[in-house]
BAFI-667096 format. One record per residue: x, y, z of N, C-alpha, C, O in turn; residue in one letter. Coordinates in pm, whole numbers, padded with zeros to 5 digits, always signed. Each point is the difference from the previous one (the first is absolute). Last residue first. Layout:
XYZXYZXYZXYZA/...
END
This chain:
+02692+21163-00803-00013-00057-00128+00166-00079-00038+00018-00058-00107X/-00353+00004+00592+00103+00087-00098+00015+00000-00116-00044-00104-00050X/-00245-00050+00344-00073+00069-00022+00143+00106-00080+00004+00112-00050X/+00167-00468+00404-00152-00023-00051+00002+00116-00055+00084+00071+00056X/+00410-00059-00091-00101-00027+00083-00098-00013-00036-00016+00033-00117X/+00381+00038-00167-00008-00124+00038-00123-00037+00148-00039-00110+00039X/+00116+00655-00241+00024-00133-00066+00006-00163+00072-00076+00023+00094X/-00176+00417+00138+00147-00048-00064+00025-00110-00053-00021-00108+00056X/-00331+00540-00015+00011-00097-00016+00175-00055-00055+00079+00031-00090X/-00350+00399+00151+00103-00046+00118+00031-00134-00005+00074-00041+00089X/-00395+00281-00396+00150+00098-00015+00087-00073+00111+00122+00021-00004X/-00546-00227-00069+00040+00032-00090+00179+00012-00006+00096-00066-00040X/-00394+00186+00391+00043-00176+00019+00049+00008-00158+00122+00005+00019X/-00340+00390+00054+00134+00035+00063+00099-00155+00001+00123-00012-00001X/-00560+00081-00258+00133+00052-00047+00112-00008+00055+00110-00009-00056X/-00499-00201+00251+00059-00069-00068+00085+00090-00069+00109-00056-00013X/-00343+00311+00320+00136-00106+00062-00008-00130-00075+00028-00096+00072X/-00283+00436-00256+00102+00083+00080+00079-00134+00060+00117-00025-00030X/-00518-00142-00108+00075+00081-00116+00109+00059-00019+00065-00004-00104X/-00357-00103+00499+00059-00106-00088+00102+00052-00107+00122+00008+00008X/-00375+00311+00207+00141-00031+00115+00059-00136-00130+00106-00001-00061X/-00481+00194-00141+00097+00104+00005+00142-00058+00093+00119+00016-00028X/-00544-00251+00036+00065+00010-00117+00128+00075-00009+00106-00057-00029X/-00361+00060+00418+00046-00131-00004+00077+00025-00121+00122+00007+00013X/-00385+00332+00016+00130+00021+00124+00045-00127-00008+00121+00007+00019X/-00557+00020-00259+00112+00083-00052+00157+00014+00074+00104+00027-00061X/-00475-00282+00259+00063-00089-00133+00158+00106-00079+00118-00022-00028X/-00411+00203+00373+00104-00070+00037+00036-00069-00110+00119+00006-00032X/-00426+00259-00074+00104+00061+00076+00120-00082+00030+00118+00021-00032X/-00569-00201-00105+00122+00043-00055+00099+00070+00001+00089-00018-00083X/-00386-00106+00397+00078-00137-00032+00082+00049-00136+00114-00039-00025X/-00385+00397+00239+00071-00008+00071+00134-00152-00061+00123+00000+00007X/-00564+00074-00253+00120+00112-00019+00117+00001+00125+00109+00035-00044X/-00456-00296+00085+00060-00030-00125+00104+00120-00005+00122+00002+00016X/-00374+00078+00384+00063-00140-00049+00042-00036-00118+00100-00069+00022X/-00381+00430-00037+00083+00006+00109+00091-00100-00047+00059-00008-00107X/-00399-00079-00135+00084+00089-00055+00084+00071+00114+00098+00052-00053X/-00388-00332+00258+00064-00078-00158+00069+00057-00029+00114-00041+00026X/-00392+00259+00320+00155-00109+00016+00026-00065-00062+00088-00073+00044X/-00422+00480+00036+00070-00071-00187+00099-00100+00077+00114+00003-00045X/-00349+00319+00362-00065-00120+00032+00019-00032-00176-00103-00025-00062X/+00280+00446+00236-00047-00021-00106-00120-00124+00018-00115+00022-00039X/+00413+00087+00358-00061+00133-00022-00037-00018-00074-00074+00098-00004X/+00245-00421+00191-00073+00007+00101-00052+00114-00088-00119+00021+00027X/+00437-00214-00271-00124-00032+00016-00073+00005+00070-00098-00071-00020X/+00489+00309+00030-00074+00044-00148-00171-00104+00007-00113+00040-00025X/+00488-00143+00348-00059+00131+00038-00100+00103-00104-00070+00099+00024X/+00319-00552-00060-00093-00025+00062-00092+00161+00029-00122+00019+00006X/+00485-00018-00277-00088-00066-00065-00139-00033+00080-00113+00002-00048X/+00531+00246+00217-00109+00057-00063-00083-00055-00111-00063+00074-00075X/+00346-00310+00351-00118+00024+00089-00058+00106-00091-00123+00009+00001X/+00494-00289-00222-00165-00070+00002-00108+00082+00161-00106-00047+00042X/+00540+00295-00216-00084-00008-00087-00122-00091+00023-00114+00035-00029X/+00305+00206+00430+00051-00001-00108-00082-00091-00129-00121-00013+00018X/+00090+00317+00467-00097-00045-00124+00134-00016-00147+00046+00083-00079X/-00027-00189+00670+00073+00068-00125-00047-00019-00117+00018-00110-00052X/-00192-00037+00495-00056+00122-00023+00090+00036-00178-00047+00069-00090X/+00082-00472+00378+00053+00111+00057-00045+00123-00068+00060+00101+00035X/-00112-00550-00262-00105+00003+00133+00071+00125+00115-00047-00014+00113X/+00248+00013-00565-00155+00041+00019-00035-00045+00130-00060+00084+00068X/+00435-00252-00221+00037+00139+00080-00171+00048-00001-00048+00053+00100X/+00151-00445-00343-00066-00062+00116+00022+00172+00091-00063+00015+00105X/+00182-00060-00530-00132-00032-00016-00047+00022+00125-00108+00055+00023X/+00551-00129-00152-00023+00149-00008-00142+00004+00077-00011+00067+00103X/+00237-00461-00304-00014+00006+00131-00043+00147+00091-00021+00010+00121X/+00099-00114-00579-00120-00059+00010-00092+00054+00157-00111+00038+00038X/+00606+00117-00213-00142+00044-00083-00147-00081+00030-00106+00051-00036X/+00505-00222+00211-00016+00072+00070-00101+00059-00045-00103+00000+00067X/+00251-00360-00387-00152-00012+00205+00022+00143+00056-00112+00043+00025X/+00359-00071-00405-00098-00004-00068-00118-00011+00131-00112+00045+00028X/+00599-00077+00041+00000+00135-00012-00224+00015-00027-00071+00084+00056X/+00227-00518+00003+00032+00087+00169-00017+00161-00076-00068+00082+00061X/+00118-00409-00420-00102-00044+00050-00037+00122+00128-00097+00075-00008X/+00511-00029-00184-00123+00028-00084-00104+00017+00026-00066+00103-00013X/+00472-00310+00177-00068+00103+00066-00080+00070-00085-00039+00104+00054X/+00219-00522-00175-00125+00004+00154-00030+00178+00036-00099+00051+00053X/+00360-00099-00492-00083-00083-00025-00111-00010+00145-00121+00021-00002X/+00576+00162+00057-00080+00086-00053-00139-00064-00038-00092+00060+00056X/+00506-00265+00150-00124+00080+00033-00114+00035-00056-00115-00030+00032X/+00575-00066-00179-00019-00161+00015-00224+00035+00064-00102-00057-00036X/+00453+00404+00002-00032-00003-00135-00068-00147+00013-00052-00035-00106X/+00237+00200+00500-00114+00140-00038-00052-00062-00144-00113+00033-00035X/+00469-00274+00178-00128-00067+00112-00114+00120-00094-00101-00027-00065X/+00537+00107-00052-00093-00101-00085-00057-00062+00088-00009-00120-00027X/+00232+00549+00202-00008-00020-00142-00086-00134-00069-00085+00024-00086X/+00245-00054+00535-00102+00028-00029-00038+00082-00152-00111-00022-00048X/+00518-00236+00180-00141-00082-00018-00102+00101+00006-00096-00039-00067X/+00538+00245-00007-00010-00114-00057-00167-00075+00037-00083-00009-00090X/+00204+00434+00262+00052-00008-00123+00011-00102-00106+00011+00017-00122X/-00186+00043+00591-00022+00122-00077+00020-00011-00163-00072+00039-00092X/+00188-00399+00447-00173+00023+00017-00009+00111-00121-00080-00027-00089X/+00523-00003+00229-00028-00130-00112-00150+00002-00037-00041-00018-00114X/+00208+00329+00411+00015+00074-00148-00032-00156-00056-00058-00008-00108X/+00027-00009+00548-00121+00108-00070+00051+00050-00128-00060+00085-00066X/+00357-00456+00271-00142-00029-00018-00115+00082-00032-00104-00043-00052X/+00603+00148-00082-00048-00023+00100-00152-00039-00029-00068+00040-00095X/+00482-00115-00248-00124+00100+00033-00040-00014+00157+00042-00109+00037X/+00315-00114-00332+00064+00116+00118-00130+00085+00036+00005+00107+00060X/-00019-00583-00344+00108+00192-00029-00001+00080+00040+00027+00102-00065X/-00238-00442+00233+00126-00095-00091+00060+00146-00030+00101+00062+00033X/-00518-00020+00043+00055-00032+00185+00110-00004-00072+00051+00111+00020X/-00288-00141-00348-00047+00125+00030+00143+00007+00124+00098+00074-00002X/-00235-00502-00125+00101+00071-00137+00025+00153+00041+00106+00050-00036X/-00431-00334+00287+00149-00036+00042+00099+00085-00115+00114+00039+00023X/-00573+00003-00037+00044+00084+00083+00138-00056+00015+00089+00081+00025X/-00231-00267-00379-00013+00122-00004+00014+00086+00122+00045+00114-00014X/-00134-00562-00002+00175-00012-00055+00030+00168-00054+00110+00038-00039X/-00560-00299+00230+00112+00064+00097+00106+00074-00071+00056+00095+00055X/-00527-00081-00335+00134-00113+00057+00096+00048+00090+00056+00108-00015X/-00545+00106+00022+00108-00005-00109+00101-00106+00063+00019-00032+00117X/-00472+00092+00068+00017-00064-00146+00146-00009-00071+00038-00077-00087X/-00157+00351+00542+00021-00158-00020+00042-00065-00117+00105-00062-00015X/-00273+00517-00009+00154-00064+00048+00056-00124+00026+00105-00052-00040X/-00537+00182-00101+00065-00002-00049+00110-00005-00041+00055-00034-00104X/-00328+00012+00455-00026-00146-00072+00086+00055-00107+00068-00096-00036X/-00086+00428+00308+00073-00120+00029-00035-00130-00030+00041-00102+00056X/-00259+00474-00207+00132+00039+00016+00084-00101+00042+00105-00023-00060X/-00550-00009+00115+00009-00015-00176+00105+00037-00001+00039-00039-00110X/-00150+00108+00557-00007-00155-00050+00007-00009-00177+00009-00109-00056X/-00112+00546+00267+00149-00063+00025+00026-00149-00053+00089-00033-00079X/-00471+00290-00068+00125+00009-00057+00094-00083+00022+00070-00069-00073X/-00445+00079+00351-00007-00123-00088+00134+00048-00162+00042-00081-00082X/-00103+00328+00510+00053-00120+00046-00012-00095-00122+00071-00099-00012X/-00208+00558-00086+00126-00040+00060+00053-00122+00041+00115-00032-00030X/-00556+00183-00027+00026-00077-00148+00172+00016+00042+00065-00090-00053X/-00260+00237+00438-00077-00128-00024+00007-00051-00134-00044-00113-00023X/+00211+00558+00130+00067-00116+00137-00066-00124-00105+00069-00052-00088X/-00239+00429-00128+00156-00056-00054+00029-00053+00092+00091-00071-00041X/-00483+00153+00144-00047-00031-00173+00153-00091-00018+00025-00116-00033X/-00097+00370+00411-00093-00104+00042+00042-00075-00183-00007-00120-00024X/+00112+00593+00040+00100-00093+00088-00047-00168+00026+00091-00083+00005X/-00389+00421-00262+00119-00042-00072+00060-00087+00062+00010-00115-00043X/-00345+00270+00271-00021-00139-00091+00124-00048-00080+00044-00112-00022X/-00063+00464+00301-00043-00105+00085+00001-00121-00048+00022-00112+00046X/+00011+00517-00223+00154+00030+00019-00057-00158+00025+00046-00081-00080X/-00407+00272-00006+00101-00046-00153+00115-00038+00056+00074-00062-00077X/-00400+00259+00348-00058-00162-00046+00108-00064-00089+00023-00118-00026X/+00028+00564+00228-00009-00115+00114-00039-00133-00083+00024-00115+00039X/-00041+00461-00283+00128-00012+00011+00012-00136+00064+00049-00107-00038X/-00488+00281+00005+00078-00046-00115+00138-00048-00040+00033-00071-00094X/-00247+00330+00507-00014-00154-00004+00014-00047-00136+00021-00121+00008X/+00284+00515+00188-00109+00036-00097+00011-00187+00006+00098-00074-00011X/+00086+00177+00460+00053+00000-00163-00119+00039-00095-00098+00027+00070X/+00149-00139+00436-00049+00102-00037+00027+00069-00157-00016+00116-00040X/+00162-00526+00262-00145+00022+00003-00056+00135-00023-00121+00018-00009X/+00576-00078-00002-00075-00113-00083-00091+00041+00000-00035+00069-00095X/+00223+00132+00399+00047+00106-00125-00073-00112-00118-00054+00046-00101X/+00012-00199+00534-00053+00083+00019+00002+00041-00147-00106+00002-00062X/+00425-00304+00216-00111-00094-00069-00165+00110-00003-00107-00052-00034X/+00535+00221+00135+00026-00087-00153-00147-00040+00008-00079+00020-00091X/+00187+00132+00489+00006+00144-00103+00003-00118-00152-00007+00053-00110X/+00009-00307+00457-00179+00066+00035+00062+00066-00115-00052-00036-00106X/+00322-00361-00006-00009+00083+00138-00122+00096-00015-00076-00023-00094X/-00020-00457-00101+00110+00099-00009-00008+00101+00090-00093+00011+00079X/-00286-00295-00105+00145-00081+00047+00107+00110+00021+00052+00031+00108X/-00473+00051-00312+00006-00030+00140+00067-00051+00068-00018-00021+00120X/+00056-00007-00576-00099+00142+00023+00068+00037+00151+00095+00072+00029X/-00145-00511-00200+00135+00037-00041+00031+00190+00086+00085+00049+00075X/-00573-00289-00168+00088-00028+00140+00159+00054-00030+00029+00082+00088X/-00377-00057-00445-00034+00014+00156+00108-00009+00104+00026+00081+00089X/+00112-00155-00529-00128+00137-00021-00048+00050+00152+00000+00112+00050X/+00286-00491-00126+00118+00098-00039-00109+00069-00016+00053+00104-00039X/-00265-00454+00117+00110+00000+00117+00073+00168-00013+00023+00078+00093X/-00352-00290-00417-00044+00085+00118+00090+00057+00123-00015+00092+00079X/+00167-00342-00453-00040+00172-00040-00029+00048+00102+00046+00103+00049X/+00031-00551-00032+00106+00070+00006-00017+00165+00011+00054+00089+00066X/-00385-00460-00132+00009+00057+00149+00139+00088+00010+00021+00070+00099X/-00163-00185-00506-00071+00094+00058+00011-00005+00117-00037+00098+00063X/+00310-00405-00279+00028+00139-00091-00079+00133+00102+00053+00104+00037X/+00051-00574+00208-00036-00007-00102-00013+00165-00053-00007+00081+00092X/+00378-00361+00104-00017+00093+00068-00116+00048-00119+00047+00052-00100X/+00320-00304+00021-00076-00125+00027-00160+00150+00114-00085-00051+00074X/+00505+00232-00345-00017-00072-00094-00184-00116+00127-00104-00033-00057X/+00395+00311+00284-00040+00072-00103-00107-00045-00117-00102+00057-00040X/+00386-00289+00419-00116+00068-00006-00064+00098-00024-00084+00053+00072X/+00415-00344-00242-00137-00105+00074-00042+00116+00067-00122-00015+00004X/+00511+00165-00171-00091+00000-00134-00109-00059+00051-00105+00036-00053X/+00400+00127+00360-00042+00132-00063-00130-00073-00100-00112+00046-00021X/+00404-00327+00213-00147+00017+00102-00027+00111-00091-00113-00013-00048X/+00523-00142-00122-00139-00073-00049-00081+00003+00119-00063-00104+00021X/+00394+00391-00030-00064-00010-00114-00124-00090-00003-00117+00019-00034X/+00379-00012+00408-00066+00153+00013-00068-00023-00150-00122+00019-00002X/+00465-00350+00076-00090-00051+00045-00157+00153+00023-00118-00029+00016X/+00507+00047-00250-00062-00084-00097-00139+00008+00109-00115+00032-00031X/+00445+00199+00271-00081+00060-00151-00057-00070-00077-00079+00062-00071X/+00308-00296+00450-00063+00117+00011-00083+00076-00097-00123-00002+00002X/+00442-00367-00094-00126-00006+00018-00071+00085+00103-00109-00048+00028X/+00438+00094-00437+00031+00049+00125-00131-00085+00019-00081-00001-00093X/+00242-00034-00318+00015-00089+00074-00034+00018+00125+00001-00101+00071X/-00255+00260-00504+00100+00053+00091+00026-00119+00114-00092-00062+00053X/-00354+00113-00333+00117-00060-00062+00100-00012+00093-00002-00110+00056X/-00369+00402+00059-00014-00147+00033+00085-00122-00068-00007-00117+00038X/+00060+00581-00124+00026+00008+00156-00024-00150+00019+00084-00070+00057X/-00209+00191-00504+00135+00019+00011+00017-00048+00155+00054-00110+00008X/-00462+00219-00124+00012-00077-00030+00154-00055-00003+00009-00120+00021X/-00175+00512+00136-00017-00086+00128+00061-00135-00075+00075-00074+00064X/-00043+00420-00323+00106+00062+00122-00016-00155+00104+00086-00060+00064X/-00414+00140-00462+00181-00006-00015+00071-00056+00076+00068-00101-00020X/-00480+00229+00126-00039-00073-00038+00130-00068-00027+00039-00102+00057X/-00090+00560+00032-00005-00044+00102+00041-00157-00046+00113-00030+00038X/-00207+00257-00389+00148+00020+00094+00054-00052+00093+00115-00042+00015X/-00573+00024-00287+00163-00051-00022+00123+00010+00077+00097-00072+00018X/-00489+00233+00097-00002-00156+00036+00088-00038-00100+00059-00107+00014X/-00133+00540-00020+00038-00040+00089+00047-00150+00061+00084-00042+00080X/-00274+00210-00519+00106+00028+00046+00065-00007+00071+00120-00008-00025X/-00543-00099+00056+00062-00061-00111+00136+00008+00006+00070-00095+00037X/-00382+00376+00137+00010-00090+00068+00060-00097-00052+00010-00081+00092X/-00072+00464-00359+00066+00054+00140+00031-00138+00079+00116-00016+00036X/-00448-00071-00436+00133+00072+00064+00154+00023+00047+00112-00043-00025X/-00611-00048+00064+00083-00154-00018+00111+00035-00024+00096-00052+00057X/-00341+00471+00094+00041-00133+00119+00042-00096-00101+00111-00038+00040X/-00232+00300-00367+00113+00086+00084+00002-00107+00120+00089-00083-00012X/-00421-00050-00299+00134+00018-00055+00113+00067+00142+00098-00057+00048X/-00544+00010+00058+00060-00077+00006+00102-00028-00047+00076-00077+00059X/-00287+00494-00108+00056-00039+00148+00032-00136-00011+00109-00007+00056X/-00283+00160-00469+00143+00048+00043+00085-00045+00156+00116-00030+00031X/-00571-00122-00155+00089-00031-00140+00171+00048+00060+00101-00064+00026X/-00469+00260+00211-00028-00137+00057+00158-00097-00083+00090-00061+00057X/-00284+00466-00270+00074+00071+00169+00022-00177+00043+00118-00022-00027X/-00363-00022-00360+00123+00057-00037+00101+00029+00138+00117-00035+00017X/-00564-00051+00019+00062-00132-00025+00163+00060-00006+00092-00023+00078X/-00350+00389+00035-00019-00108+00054+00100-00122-00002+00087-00032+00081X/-00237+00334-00489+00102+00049+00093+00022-00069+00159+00121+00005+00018X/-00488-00130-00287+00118-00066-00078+00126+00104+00066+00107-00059+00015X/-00565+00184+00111+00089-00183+00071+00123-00029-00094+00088-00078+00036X/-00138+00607-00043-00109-00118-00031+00089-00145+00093+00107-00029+00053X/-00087+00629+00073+00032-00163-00035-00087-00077-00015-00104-00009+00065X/+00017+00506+00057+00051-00051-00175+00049-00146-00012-00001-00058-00109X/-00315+00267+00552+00108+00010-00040+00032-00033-00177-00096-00041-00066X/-00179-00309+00495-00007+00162-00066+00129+00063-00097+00087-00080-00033X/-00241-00376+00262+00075+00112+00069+00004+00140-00028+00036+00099+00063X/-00178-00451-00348-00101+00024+00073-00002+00074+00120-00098+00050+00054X/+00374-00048-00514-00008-00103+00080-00114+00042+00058-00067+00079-00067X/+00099-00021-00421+00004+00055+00127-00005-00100+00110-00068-00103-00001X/+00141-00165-00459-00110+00115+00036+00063+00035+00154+00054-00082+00074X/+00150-00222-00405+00039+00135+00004-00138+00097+00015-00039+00098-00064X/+00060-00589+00139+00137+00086+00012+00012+00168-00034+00073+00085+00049X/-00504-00336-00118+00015+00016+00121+00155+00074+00040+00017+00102+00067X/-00164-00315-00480+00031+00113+00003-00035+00106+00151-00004+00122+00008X/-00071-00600-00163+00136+00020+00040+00044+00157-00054+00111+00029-00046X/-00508-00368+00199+00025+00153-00038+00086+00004+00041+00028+00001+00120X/-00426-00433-00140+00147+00053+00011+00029+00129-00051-00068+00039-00096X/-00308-00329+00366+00028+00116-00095+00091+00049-00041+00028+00111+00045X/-00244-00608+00080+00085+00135+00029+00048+00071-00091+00055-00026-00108X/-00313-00485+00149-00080+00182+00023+00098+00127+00100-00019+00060+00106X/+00089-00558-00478+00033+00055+00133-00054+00144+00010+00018+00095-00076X/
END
């Protein structure tokens, strides 16, 4: 094959000028996607929690608010979402809000845009891993809960969701490991996180092997690390007589 490979391209001057090499680049790219999967992560737990729980609940008002929250979150595809909450969201809100936005440092504008877009849309697929997990448990636990004087948000609190969260952990693994994937797609908005400063290294170098490779190990590295991290935690939460208990 007639290519020149130079993988000491990383640490030559960028072409912007200045003391940074491409390997500072990747690195800036490295971090920004750490911080949105994140931040956004976090959120989509919560949020994710809150909705998954709501669609349990006898009220059918709130069940019924849950599960539109999740069909259209969840059925709503990732990038037209972004664009929605980058472009248009903008232009919705009142003029002094949607003014003080647009007039934000556009790094901000890209990060806040994506984060939120990142945690609504891995939110809905929390929620549903929340209430498949509630589901799962045997009635005879909320009735035991009810039985001793708990009310339905302390039976939810104290008794089933304690081991829905531990029955979990195994799917949300998977959902914590996509948002890191799903990161990818904030590039078509300008946000140079790690695979656009891969693309942005090979417009300046024309090396997209060693671009690209090094970008796939990045991620390999962030895959490893989350795996690793949430088999200790499945480890430590595991309950006896259930799948995956000891």
């Amino acid at each position: 094959m007639a290519y020149n490979w130079n993988w000491g391209v990383f640490l030559q001057p960028t072409a912007t000028g200045g003391d940074e090499t491409y390997l500072g680049w990747m690195f800036y790219g490295f971090k920004m996607t750490i911080a949105l999967s994140l931040s956004a992560w976090l959120i989509a737990l919560a949020v994710g929690a809150v909705v998954g729980v709501l669609r349990t609940v006898p009220n059918k008002w709130l069940s019924g608010f849950a599960t539109a929250y999740v069909e259209v979150f969840r059925n709503i595809p990732l990038l037209v979402q972004l664009f929605l909450w980058y472009f248009v969201i903008p232009e919705l809100l009142p003029e002094k809000m949607g003014n003080a936005f647009k007039q934000t440092n556009p790094i901000l504008q890209q990060f806040l845009a994506s984060m939120v877009c990142l945690a609504l849309f891995t939110s809905a697929r929390v929620a549903e891993q929340v209430r498949s997990g509630i589901n799962s448990l045997p009635p005879g636990q909320k009735n035991a809960g009810l039985a001793m004087g708990f009310t339905l948000p302390q039976t939810y609190r104290y008794v089933m969701l304690p081991m829905a969260v531990r029955l979990i952990v195994p799917p949300l693994t998977s959902e914590f490991l996509n948002i890191f994937k799903n990161s990818a797609v904030c590039s078509t908005i300008g946000l140079l996180e790690l695979a656009a400063q891969g693309r942005q290294l090979v417009d300046y170098t024309a090396q997209p092997y060693e671009s690209f490779i090094a970008v796939t190990i990045a991620y390999l590295l962030i895959n490893v690390v989350v795996m690793f991290g949430m088999r200790w935690v499945e480890g430590h939460v595991r309950v006896p007589g259930y799948i995956g208990g000891r």
